[in-house]
One Martini backbone bead per residue (centre of mass of N, CA, C, O) as a GRO file, in nm:
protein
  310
    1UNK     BB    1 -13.240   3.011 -22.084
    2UNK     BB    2 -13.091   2.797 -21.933
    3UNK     BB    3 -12.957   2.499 -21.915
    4UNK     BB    4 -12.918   2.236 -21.766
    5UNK     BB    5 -12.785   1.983 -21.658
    6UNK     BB    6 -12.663   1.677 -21.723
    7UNK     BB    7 -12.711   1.599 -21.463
    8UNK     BB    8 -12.779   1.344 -21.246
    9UNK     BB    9 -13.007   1.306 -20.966
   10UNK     BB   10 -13.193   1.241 -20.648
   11UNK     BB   11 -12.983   1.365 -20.482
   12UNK     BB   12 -12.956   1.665 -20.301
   13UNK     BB   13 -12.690   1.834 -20.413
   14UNK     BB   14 -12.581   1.555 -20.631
   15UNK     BB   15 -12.434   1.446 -20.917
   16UNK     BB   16 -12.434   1.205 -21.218
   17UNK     BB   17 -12.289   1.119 -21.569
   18UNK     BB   18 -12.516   0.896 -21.650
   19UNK     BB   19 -12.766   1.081 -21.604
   20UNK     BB   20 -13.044   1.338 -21.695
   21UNK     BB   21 -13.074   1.497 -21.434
   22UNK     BB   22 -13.151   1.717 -21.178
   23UNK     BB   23 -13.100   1.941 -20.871
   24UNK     BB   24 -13.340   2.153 -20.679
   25UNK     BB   25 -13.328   2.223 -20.337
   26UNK     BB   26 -13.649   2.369 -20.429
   27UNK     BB   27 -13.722   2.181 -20.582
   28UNK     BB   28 -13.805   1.923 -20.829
   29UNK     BB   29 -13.743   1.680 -21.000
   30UNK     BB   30 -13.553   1.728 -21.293
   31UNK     BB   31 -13.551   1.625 -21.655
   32UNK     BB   32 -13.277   1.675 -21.887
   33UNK     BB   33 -13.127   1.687 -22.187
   34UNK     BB   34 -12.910   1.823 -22.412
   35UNK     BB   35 -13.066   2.069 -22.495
   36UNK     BB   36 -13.256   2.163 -22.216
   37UNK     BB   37 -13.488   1.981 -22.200
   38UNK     BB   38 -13.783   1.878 -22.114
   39UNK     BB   39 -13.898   1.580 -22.010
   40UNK     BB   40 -14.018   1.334 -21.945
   41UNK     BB   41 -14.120   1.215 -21.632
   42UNK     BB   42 -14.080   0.875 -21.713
   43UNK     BB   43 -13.761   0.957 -21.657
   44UNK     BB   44 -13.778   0.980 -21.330
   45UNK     BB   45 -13.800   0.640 -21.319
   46UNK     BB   46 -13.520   0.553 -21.522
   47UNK     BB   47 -13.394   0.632 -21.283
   48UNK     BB   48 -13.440   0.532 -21.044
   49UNK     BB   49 -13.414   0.205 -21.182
   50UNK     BB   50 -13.076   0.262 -21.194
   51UNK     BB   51 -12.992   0.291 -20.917
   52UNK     BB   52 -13.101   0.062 -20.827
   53UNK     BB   53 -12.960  -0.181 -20.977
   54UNK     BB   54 -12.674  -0.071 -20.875
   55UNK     BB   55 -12.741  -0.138 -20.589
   56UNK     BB   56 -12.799  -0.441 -20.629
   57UNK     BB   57 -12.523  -0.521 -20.708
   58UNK     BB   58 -12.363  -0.465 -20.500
   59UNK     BB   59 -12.548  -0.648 -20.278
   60UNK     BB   60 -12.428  -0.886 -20.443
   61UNK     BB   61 -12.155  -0.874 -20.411
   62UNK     BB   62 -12.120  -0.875 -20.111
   63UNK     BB   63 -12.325  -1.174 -20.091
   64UNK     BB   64 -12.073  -1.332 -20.239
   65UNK     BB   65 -11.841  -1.236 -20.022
   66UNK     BB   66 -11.981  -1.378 -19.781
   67UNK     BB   67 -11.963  -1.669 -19.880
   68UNK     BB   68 -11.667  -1.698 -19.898
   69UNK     BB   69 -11.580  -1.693 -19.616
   70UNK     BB   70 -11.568  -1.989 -19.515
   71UNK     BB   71 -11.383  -2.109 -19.719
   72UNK     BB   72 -11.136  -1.933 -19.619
   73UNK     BB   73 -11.129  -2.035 -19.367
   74UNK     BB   74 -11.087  -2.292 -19.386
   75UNK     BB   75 -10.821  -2.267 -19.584
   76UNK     BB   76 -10.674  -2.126 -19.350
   77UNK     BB   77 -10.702  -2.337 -19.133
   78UNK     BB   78 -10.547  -2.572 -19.276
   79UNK     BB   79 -10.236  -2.400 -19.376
   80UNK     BB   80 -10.191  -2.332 -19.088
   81UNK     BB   81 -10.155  -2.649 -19.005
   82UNK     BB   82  -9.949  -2.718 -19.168
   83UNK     BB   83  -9.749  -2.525 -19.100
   84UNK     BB   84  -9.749  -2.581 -18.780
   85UNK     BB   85  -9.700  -2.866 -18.814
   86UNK     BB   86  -9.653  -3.064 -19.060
   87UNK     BB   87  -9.901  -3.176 -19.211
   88UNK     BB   88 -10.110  -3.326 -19.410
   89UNK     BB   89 -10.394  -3.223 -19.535
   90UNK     BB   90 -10.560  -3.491 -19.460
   91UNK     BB   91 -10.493  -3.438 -19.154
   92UNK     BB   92 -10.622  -3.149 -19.113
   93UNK     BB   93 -10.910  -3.245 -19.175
   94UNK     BB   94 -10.949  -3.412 -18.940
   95UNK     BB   95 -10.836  -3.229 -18.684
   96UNK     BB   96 -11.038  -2.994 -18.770
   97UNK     BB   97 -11.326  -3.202 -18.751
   98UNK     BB   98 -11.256  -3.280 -18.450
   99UNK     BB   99 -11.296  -3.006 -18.331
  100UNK     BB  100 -11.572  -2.943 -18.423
  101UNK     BB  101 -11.678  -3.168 -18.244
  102UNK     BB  102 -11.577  -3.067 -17.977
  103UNK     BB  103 -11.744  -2.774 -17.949
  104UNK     BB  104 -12.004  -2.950 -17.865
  105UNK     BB  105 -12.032  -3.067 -17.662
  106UNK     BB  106 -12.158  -2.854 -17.423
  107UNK     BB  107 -12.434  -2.923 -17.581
  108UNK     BB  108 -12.439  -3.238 -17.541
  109UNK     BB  109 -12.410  -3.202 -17.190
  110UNK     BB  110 -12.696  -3.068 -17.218
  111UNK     BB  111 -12.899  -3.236 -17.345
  112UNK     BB  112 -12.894  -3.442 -17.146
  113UNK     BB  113 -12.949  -3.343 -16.905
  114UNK     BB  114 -13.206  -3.262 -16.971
  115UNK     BB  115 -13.313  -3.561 -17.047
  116UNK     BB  116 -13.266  -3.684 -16.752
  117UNK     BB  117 -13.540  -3.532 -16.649
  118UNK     BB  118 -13.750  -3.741 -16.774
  119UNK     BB  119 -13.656  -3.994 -16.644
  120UNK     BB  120 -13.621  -3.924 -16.337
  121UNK     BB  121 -13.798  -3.962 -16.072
  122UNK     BB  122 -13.936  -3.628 -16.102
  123UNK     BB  123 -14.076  -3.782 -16.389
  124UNK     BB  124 -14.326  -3.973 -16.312
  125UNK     BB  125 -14.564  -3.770 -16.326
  126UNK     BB  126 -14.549  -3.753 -16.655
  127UNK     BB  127 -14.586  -4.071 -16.713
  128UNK     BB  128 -14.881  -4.104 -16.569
  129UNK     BB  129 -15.000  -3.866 -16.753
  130UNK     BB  130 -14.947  -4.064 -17.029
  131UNK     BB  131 -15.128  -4.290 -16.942
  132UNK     BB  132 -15.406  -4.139 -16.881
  133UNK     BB  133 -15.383  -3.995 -17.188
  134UNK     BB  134 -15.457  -4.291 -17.326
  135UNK     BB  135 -15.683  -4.440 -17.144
  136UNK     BB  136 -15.851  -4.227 -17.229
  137UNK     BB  137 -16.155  -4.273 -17.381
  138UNK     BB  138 -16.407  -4.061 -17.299
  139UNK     BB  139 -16.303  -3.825 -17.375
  140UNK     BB  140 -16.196  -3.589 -17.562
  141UNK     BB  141 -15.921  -3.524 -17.729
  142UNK     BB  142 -15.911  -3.221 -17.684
  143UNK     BB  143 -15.939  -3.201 -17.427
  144UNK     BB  144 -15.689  -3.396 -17.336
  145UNK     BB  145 -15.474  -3.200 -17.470
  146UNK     BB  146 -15.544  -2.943 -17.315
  147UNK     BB  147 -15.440  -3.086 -17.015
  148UNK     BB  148 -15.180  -3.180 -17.081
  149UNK     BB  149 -15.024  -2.930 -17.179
  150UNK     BB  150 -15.031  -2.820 -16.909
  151UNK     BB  151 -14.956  -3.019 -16.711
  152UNK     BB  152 -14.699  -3.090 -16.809
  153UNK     BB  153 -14.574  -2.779 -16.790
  154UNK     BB  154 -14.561  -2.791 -16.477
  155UNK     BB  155 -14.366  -3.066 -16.481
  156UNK     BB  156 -14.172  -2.930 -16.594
  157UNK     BB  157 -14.083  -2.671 -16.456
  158UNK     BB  158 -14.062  -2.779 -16.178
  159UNK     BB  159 -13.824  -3.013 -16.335
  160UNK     BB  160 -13.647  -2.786 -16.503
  161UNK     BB  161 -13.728  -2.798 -16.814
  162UNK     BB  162 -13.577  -2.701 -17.105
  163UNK     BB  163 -13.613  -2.689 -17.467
  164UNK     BB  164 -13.377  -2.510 -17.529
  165UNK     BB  165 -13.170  -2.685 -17.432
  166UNK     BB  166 -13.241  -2.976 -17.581
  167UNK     BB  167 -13.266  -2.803 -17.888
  168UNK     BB  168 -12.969  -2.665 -17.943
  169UNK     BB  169 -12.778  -2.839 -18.045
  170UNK     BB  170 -12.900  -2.938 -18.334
  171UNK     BB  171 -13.001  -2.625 -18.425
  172UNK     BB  172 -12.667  -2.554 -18.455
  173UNK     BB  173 -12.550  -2.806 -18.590
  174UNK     BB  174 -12.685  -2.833 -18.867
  175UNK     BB  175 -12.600  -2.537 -18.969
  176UNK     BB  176 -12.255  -2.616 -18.904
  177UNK     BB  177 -12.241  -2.820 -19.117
  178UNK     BB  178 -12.315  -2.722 -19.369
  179UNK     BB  179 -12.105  -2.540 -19.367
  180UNK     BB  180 -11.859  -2.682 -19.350
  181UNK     BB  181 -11.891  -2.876 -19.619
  182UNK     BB  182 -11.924  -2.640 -19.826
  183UNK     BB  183 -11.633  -2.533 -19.768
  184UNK     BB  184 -11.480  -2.798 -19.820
  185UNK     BB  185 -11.570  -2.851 -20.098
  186UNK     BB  186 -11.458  -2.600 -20.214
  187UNK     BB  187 -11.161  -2.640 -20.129
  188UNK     BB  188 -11.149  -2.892 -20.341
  189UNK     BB  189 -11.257  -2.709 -20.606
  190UNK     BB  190 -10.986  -2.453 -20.527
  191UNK     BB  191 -10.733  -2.608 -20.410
  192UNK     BB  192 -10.438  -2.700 -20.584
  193UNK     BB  193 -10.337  -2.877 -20.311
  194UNK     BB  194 -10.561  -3.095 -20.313
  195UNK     BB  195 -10.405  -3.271 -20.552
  196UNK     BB  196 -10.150  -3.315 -20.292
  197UNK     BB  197 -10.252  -3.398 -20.011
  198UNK     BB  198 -10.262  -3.697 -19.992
  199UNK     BB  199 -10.249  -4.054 -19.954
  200UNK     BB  200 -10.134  -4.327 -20.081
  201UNK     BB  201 -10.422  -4.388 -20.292
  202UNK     BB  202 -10.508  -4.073 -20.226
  203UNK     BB  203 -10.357  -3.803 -20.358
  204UNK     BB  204 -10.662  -3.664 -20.465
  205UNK     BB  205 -10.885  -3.516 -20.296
  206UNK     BB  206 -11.078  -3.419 -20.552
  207UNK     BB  207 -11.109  -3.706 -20.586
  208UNK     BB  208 -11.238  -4.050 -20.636
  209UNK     BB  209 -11.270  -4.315 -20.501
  210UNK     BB  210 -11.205  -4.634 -20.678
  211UNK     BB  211 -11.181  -4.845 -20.475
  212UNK     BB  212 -11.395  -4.805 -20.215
  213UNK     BB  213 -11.255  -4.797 -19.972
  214UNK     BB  214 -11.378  -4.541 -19.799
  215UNK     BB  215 -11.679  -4.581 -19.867
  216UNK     BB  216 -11.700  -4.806 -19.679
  217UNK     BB  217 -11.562  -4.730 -19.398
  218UNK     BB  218 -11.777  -4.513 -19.344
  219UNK     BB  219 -12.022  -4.635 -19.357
  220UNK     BB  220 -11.895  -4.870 -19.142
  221UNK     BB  221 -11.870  -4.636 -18.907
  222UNK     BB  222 -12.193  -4.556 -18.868
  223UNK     BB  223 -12.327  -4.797 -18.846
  224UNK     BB  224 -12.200  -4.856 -18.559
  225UNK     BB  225 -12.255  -4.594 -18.416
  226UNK     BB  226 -12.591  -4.645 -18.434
  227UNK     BB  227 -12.572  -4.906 -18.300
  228UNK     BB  228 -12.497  -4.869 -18.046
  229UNK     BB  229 -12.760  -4.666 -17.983
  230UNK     BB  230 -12.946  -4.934 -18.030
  231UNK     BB  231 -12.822  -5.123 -17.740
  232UNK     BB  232 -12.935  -4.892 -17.526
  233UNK     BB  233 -13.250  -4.990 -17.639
  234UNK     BB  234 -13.474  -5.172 -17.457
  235UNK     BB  235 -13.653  -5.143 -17.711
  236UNK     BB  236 -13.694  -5.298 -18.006
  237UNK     BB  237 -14.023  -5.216 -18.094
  238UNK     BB  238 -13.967  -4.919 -18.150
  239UNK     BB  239 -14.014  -4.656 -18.388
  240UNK     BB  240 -13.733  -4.579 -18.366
  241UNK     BB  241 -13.572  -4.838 -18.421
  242UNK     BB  242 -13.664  -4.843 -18.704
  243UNK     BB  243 -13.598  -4.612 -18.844
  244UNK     BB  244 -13.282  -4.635 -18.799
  245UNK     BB  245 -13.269  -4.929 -18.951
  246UNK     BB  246 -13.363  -4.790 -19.231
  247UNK     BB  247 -13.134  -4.620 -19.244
  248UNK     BB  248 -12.883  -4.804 -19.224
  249UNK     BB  249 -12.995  -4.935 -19.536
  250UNK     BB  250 -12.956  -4.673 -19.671
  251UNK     BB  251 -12.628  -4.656 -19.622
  252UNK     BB  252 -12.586  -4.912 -19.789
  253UNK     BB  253 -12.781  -4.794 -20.041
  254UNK     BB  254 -12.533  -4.558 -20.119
  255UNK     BB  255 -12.273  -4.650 -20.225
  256UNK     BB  256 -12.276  -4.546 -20.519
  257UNK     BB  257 -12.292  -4.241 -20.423
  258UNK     BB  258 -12.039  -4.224 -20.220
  259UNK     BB  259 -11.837  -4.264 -20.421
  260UNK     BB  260 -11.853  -3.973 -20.581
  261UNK     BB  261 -11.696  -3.854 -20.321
  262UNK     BB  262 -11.434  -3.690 -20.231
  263UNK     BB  263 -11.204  -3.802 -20.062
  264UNK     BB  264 -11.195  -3.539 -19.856
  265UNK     BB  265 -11.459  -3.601 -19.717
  266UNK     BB  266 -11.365  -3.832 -19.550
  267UNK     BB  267 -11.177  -3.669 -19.354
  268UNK     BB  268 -11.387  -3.639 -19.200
  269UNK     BB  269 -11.606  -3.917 -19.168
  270UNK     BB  270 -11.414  -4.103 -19.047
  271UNK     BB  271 -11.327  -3.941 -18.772
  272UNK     BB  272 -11.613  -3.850 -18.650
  273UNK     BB  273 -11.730  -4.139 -18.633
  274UNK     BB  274 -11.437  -4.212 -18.427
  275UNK     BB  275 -11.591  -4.009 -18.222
  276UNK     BB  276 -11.874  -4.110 -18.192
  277UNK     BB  277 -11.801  -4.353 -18.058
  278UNK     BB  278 -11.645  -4.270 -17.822
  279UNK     BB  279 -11.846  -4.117 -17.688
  280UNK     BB  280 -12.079  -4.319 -17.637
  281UNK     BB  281 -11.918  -4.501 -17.454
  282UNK     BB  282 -11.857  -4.272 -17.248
  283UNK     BB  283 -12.116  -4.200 -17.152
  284UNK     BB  284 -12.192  -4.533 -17.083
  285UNK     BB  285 -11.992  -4.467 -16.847
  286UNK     BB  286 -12.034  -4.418 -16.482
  287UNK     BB  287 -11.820  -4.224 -16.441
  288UNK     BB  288 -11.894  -4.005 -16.620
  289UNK     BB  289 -12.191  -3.989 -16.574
  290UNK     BB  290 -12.137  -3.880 -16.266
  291UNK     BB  291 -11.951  -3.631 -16.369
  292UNK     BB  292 -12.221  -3.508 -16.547
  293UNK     BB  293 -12.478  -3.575 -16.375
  294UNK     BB  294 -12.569  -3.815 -16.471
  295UNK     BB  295 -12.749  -4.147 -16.520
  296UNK     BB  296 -12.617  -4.449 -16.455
  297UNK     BB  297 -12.847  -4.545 -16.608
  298UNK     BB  298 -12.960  -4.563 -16.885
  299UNK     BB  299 -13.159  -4.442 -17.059
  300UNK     BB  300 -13.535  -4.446 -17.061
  301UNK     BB  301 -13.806  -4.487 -17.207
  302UNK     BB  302 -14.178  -4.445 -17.136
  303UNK     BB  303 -14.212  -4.782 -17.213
  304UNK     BB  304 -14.028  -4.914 -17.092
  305UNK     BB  305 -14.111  -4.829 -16.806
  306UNK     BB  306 -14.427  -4.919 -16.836
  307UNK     BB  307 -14.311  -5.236 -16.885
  308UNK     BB  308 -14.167  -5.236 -16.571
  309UNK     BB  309 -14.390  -5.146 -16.377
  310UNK     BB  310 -14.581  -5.416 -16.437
   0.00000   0.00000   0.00000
């Protein structure tokens, strides 16, 4: 008898010189050793997890190779502003991070719409609803749940309120923030250009600044556009507001942690800030706000108003 091939594969009419069986297309797969002699079968187990193996590895490059998209891409899209303004890099990273927040306006001027019909004349009925349902303290309060529920679905539904609406911004904010900024921090920790791409003290966007200038400035515009957004909340003993408060302060004590962030990444920080307060200001301005469809008088949570009519 003839020795069959030395060579191995699982798949049927073809084979490769790595492992030792062969195949026939009408048999089952045999593995042969060098000498022709049939092997045991639990050779056929250690090809097949050799094959497997090879095959992980490969989607392994792959989904490695597809991880560094983003910083790829952060990378041309810096270098591409560079070449075409003539901007310095520390100047790009602003730009492009101000583009990057402004690419959301519609997803926030879509949750702000859904968020005023919360408030306004329309869901009066719902704000009803959630008093009767604090106050009723005689039913179950299962019951009183599952009443709830029903009826106010009922009641968002006829004032046009949707969900997805409500919390798209921020479902894909903040997956694409994360993802922002570990492409920029790659970029700062793998592109040699970020060494000279600073200005005035921070000529090093890779390293952290020392003087503290930066990291001081970003936490206290972060702090001020906080405030602006609770300047507008007229109920200050809010549990909203409490949290916020405490947010506020836990801001200032990250300081000594926040210095430790490259330079680079304050070229977001800073800029998008100063986007932030702008926003804020803009969306509470009324000639905006009758223009984007908003109510003129600033959004009031349902506290607020049951102890306006009160």
């Amino acid at each position: 008898m003839q020795p069959r091939s030395q060579n191995c594969c699982l798949d049927r009419g073809q084979s490769t010189h790595r492992s030792g069986c062969s195949v026939d297309p009408t048999r089952r797969v045999s593995v042969w050793n060098k000498s022709g002699r049939l092997v045991s079968p639990f050779s056929k187990m250690w090809c097949a997890a050799s094959m497997m193996m090879r095959r992980s590895r490969s989607r392994a490059i792959s989904v490695a190779a597809l991880a560094d998209l983003p910083a790829e891409a952060m990378s041309g899209a810096l270098h591409g502003m560079e070449s075409v303004t003539g901007l310095p890099l520390f100047a790009c990273i602003g730009a492009v991070s101000i583009a990057f927040r402004a690419s959301a306006v519609p997803l926030l001027v879509m949750q702000h719409r859904q968020t005023a019909l919360l408030y306004g004349p329309s869901a009066q009925p719902l704000h009803m609803l959630r008093a009767l349902f604090l106050n009723d303290k005689d039913t179950p309060i299962a019951e009183r749940v599952a009443s709830y529920k029903k009826a106010s679905s009922l009641i968002l539904r006829k004032i046009g309120y949707s969900r997805w609406k409500a919390w798209c911004n921020p479902v894909v904010q903040l997956p694409a923030f994360i993802v922002f900024i570990s492409s920029l921090r790659t970029c700062l920790t793998t592109d040699p250009a970020m060494a000279t791409g600073g200005a005035f003290w921070f000529t090093n966007l890779s390293m952290r600044d020392s003087t503290f200038v930066l990291p001081v400035v970003a936490i206290s515009l972060s702090y001020v556009a906080v405030e602006m957004v609770l300047r507008r909340h007229a109920n200050r003993d809010h549990p909203v507001v409490k949290v916020v408060g405490w947010f506020q302060t836990g801001m200032i004590l990250s300081l000594p942690f926040v210095s430790l962030i490259p330079s680079g990444i304050f070229m977001y920080w800073i800029p998008t800030s100063l986007w932030t307060i702008a926003q804020t200001h803009l969306l509470h301005t009324p000639a905006i706000r009758q223009w984007l469809g908003y109510p003129v008088e600033p959004l009031r949570t349902p506290t607020v108003v049951a102890a306006t009519n009160k």
